[in-house]
C-alpha positions in Angstrom: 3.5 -115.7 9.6 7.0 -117.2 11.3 6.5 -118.5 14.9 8.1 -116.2 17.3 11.2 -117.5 19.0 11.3 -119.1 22.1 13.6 -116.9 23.9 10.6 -114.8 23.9 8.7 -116.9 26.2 11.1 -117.0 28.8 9.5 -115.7 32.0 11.6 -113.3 33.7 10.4 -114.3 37.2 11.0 -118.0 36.6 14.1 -117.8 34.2 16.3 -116.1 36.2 19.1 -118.5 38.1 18.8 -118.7 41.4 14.8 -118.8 41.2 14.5 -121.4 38.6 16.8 -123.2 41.5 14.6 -122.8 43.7 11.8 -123.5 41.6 13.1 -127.1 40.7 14.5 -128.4 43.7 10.5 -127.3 45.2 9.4 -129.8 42.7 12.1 -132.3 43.1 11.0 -132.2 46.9 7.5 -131.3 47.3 8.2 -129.7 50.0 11.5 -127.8 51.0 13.0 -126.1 53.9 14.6 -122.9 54.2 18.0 -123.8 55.4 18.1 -126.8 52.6 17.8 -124.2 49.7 20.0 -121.5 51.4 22.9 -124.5 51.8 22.3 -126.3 48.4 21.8 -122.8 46.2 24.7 -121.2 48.2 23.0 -117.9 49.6 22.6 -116.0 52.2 19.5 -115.8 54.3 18.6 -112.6 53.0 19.1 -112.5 49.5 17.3 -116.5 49.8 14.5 -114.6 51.3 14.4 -111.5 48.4 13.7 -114.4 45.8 11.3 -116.3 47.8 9.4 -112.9 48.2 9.1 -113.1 44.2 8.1 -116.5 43.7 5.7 -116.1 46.7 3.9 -112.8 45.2 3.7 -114.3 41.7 1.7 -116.9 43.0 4.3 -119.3 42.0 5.0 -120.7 45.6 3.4 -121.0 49.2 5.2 -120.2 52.4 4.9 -121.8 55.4 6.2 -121.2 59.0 6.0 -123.2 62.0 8.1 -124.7 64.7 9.5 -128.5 64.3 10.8 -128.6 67.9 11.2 -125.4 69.2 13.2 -124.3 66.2 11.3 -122.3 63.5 11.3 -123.4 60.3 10.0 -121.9 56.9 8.5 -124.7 53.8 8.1 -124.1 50.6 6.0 -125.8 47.9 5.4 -125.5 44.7 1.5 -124.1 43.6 0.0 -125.6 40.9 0.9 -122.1 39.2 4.4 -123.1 40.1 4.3 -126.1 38.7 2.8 -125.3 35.6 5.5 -122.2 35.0 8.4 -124.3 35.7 6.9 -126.8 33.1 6.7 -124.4 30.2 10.3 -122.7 31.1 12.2 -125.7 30.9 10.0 -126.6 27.4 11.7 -123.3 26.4 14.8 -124.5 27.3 14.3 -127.4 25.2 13.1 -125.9 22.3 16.1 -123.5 22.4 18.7 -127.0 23.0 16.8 -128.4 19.9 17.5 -125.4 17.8 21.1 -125.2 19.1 22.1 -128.6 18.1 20.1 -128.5 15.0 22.3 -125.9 13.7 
């Protein structure tokens, strides 16, 4: 029996651009604020928010709002379930890279 490619273990929620983004500067920070990932992933508030949504109802993130000041701010982190997804994704990646360049 052949081994099935990895392509096909790409998770659509955590694969696609903008979320996988997201997903790794959450990781790289531990904690990240709203108006950091809208700047550094260049998007709008909105369309930010439509991904986050995702991530959130997957269980792959937690939101948090409060007020630093009187300003409100939104945090993300990663879950554990985050962490774990973004873990096997970018060992996809890899194993697709390693295939690539073997060829």
């Amino acid at each position: 029996m052949t081994e099935a490619h990895p392509v096909l273990g790409l998770d659509d929620v955590v694969h696609q651009r903008v979320r996988l983004g997201i997903l790794t500067i959450a990781h790289e920070a531990r904690r990240v604020e709203f108006s950091y990932l809208r700047t550094h992933l260049d998007l709008t508030a909105g369309n930010l928010s439509k991904h986050l949504s995702v991530l959130e109802a997957a269980g792959l993130i937690e939101v948090e709002k409060g007020y630093e000041g009187r300003r409100g701010r939104t945090w993300i982190t990663l879950t554990v379930a985050g962490t774990t997804a973004l873990t096997e994704e970018i060992g996809r990646l890899k194993q697709l890279i390693a295939r690539v360049e073997k060829t």
